[in-house]
C-alpha positions as CSV (number, residue, x, y, z in Angstrom):
1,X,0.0,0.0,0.0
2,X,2.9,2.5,0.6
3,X,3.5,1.9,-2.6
4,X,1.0,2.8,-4.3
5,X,0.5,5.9,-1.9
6,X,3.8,7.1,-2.6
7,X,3.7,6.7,-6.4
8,X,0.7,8.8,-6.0
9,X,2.4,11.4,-4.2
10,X,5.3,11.3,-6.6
11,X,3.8,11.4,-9.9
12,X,0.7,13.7,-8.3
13,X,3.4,16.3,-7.5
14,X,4.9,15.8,-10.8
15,X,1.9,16.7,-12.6
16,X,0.1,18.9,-10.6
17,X,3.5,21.5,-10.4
18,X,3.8,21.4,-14.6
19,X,0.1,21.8,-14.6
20,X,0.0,24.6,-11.9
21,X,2.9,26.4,-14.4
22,X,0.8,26.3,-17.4
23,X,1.7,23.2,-19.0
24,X,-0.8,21.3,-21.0
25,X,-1.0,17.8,-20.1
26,X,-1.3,15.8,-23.5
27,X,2.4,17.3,-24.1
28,X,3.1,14.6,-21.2
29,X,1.8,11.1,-23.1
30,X,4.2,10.0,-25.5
31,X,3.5,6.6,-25.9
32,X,6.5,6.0,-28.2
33,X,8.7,7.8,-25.6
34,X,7.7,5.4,-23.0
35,X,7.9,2.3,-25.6
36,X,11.4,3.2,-25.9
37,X,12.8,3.3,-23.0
38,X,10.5,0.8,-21.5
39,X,11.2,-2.4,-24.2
40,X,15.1,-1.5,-23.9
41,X,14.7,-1.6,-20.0
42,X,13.4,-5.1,-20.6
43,X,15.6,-5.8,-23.4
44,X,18.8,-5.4,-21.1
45,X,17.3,-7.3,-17.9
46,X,16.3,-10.1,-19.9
47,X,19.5,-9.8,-21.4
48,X,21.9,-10.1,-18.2
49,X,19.2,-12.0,-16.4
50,X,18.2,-16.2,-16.6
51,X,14.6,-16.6,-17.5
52,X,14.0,-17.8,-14.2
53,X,15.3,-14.1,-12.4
54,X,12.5,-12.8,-14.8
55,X,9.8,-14.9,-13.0
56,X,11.6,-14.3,-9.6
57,X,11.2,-10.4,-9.9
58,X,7.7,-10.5,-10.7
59,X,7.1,-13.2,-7.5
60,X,9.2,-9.9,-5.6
61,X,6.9,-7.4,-7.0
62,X,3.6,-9.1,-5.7
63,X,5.3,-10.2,-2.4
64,X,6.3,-5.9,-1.6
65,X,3.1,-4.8,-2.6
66,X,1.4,-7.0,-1.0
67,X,3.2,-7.2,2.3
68,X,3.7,-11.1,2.4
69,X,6.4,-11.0,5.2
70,X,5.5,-13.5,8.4
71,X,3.4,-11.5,10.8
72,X,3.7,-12.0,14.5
73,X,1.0,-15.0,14.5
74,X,3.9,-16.6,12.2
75,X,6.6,-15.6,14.8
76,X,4.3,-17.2,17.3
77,X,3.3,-20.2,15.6
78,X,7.3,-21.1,14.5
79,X,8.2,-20.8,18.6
80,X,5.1,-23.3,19.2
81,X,7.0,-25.7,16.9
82,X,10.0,-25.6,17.8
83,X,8.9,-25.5,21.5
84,X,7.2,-28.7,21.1
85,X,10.2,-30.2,18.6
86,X,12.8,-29.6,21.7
87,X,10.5,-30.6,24.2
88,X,10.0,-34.2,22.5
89,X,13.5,-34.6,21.9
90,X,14.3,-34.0,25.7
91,X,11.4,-36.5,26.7
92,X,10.2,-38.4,24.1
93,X,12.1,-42.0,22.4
94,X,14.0,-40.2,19.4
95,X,12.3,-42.6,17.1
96,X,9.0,-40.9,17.6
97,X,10.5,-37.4,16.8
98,X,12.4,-38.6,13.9
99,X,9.0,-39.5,12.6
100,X,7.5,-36.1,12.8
101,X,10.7,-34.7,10.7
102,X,10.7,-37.6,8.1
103,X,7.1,-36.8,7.2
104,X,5.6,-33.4,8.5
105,X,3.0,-33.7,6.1
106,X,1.1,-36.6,8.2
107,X,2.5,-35.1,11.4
108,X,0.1,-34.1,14.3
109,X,3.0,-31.7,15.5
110,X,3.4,-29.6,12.0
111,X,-0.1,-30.4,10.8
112,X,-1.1,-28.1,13.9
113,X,0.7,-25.1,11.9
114,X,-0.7,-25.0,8.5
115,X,0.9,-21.5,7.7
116,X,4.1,-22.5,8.4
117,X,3.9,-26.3,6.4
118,X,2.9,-24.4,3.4
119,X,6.3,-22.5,3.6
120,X,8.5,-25.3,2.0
121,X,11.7,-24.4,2.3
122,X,11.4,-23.4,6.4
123,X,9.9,-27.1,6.9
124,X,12.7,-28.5,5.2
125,X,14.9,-26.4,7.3
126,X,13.4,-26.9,10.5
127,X,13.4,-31.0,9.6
128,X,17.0,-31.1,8.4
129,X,18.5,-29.4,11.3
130,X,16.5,-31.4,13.8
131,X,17.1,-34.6,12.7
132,X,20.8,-33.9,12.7
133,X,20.1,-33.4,16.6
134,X,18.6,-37.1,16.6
135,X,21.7,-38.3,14.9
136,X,23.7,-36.6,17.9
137,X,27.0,-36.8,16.2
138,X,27.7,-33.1,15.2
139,X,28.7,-30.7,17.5
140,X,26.5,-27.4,18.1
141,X,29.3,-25.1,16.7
142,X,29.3,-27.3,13.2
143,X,25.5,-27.6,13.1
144,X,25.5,-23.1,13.4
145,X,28.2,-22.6,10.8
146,X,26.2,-24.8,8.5
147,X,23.1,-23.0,9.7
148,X,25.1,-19.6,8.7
149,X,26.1,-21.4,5.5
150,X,22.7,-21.8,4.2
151,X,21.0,-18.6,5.6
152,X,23.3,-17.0,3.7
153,X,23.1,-19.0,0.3
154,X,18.8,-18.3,0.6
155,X,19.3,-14.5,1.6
156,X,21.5,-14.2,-1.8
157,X,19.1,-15.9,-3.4
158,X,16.6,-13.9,-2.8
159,X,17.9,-11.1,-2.8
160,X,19.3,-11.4,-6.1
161,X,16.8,-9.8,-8.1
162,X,17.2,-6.1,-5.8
163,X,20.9,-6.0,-7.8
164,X,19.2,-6.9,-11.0
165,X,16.7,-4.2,-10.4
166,X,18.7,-1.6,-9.3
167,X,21.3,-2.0,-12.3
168,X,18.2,-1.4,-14.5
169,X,17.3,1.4,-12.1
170,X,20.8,3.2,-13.3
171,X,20.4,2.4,-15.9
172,X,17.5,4.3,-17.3
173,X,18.6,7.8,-17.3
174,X,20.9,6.9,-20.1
175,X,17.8,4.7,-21.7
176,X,16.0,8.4,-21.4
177,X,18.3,10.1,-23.2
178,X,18.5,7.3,-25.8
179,X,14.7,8.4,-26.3
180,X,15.8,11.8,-26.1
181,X,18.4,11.9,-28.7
182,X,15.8,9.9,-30.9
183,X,12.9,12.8,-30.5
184,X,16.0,15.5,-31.3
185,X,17.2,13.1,-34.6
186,X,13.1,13.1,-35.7
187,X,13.2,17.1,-35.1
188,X,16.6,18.0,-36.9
189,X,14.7,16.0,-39.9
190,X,11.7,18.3,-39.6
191,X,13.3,21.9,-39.6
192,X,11.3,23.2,-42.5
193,X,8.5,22.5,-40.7
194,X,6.6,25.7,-38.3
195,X,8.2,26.3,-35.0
196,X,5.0,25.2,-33.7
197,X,5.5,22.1,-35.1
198,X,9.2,21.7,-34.5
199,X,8.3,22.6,-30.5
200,X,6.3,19.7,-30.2
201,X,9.1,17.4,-31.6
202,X,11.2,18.9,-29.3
203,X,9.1,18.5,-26.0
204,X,8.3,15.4,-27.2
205,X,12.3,14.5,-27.0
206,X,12.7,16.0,-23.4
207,X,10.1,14.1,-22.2
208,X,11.9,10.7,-22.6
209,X,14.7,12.4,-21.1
210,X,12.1,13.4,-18.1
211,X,10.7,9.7,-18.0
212,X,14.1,7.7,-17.8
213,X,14.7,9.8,-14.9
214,X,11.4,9.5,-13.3
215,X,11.4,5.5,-13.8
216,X,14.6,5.5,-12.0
217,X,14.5,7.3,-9.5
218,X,10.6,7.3,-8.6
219,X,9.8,3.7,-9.5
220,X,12.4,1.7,-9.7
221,X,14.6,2.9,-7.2
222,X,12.2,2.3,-4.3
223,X,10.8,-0.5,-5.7
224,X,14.0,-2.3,-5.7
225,X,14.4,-1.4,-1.7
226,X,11.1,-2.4,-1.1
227,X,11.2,-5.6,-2.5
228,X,14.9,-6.4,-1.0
229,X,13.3,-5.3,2.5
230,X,10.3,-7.9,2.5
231,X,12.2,-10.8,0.7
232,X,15.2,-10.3,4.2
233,X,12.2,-10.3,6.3
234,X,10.9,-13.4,4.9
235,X,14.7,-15.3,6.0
236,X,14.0,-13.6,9.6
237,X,12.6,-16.9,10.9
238,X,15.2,-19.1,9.5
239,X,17.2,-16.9,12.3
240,X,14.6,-18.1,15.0
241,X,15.0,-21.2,14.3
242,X,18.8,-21.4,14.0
243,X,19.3,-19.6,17.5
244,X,16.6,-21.5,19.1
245,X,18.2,-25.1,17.7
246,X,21.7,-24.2,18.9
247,X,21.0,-22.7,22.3
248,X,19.2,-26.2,22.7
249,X,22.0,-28.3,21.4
250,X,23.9,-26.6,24.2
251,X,21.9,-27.3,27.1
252,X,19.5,-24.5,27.3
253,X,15.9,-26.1,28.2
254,X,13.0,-25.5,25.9
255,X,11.5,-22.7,27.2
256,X,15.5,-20.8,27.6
257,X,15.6,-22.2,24.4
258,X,12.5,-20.4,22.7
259,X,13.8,-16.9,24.7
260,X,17.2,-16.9,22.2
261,X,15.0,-17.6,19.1
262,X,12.3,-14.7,20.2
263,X,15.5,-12.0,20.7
264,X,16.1,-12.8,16.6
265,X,12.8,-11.5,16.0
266,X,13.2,-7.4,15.4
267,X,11.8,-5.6,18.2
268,X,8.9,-3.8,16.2
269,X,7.6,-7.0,15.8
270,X,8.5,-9.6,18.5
271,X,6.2,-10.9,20.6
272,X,6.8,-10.5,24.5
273,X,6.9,-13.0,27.0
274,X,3.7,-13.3,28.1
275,X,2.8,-13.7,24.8
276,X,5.1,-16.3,24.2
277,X,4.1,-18.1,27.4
278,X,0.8,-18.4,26.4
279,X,0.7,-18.7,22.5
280,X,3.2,-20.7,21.9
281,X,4.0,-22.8,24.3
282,X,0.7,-23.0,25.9
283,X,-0.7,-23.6,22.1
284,X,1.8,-26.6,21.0
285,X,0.0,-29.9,20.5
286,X,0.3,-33.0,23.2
287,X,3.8,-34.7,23.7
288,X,4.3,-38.3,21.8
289,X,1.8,-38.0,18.9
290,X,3.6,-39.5,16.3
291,X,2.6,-39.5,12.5
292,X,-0.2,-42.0,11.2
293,X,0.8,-44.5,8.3
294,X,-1.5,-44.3,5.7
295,X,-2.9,-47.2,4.0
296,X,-1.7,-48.8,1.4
């Protein structure tokens, strides 16, 4: 929504002060000017860009203007999990936890969490790293600078279109006065025609000059930050989970436990204690349910 409110500002400023100066506003829609500089934009993105980053950037454009970052509930819900992963694993047969990572489809424990087992990758992340605990070879410092390993790898990952973006973003200045230099080529061609005439050629020019600057800085710009801010808060639970799995793994109980994953959480948005106490642990299903085999 800040988006589209700030857009609004922007380009309402934009036109409303050349209006309030007299300008005309048709002088301002130049559909070629904008087909210019818009299809080489493209051109060079999908030029330096895989097909998939194409895809990617349109998945980042919907996730900023929607807002689809995890909300508090998430935050809640992932300390419920892992609050009633680490409690099983302190008092429940490791055989019966194992079976809750190996299949948290059919699980009663991640089955109670819907939101977070549509999230893919964070189920994967949560199973891989717990059922390296069950094995109870690896030592807590190895198991965090793996965790650190692949936070990192998913953060670049998706944050990989923002540098794609913002090199377009640059670019389009010079892709305005490519337009530009076009609308002055098609004016120098027409100078036996009336000034009146050759003015419009001309304006017409400076707008593309006018729009690649606009695009950049107005659109682009902030869209690029926008979209690089939700897609780092959308690795903030990986965070929970990897602070919350390692105080664990060296000693802390559950509930201590939960405390180091809930001080990951930015302050804006983390829950308190209380809450904490009686969301997520107070919400996390019973100890020892173990998956149901289906039928063959």
């Amino acid at each position: 929504m800040n988006l589209f409110i700030g857009l609004f500002i922007g380009a309402g400023s934009l036109i409303g002060g050349f209006l309030a100066e007299g300008g005309r506003l048709g002088v301002l829609m130049q559909p070629f000017e904008f087909l210019i500089i818009g299809g080489i934009a493209f051109g060079v993105f999908v030029m330096g860009n895989p097909l998939s980053a194409l895809k990617d950037a349109i998945s980042g454009v919907i996730e900023a203007i929607t807002g689809r970052v995890p909300k508090r509930k998430d935050f809640l819900a992932l300390l419920s999990l892992l609050f009633a992963l680490m409690r099983d694993l302190r008092t429940r047969p490791k055989a019966e936890v194992e079976a809750h990572v190996d299949d948290p489809e059919n699980s009663p424990l991640f089955t109670h969490f819907p939101g977070l087992l549509k999230d893919k990758e964070l189920t994967h992340f949560v199973c891989d790293y717990v059922r390296l605990i069950i094995i109870g070879n690896a030592r807590s410092h190895e198991i965090e600078a793996l965790m650190e390993q692949e936070i990192t790898t998913l953060r670049k990952a998706k944050t990989k279109v923002c540098s794609s973006l913002s090199t377009i973003s640059e670019a389009l200045p010079a892709l305005g006065i490519c337009a530009a230099v076009l609308g002055i080529v098609k004016a120098m061609g027409a100078l036996s025609e009336s000034p009146e005439i050759l003015g419009e050629y001309i304006g017409a020019a400076l707008i593309g000059t006018l729009t690649g600057i606009f695009w950049s800085y107005a659109v682009v710009s902030p869209l690029a930050q926008l979209i690089k801010s939700t897609r780092e808060k959308q690795v903030q639970p990986y965070f929970i989970v990897k602070q919350s799995l390692i105080a664990f793994m060296n000693g802390a109980l559950p509930q201590i436990a939960l405390e180091h994953g809930r001080k990951a959480i930015s302050a804006s948005e983390r829950p308190t204690i209380d809450e904490v106490e009686s969301d997520a642990i107070s919400n996390t299903p019973k100890a020892g349910a173990v998956p149901q085999k289906q039928a063959a």
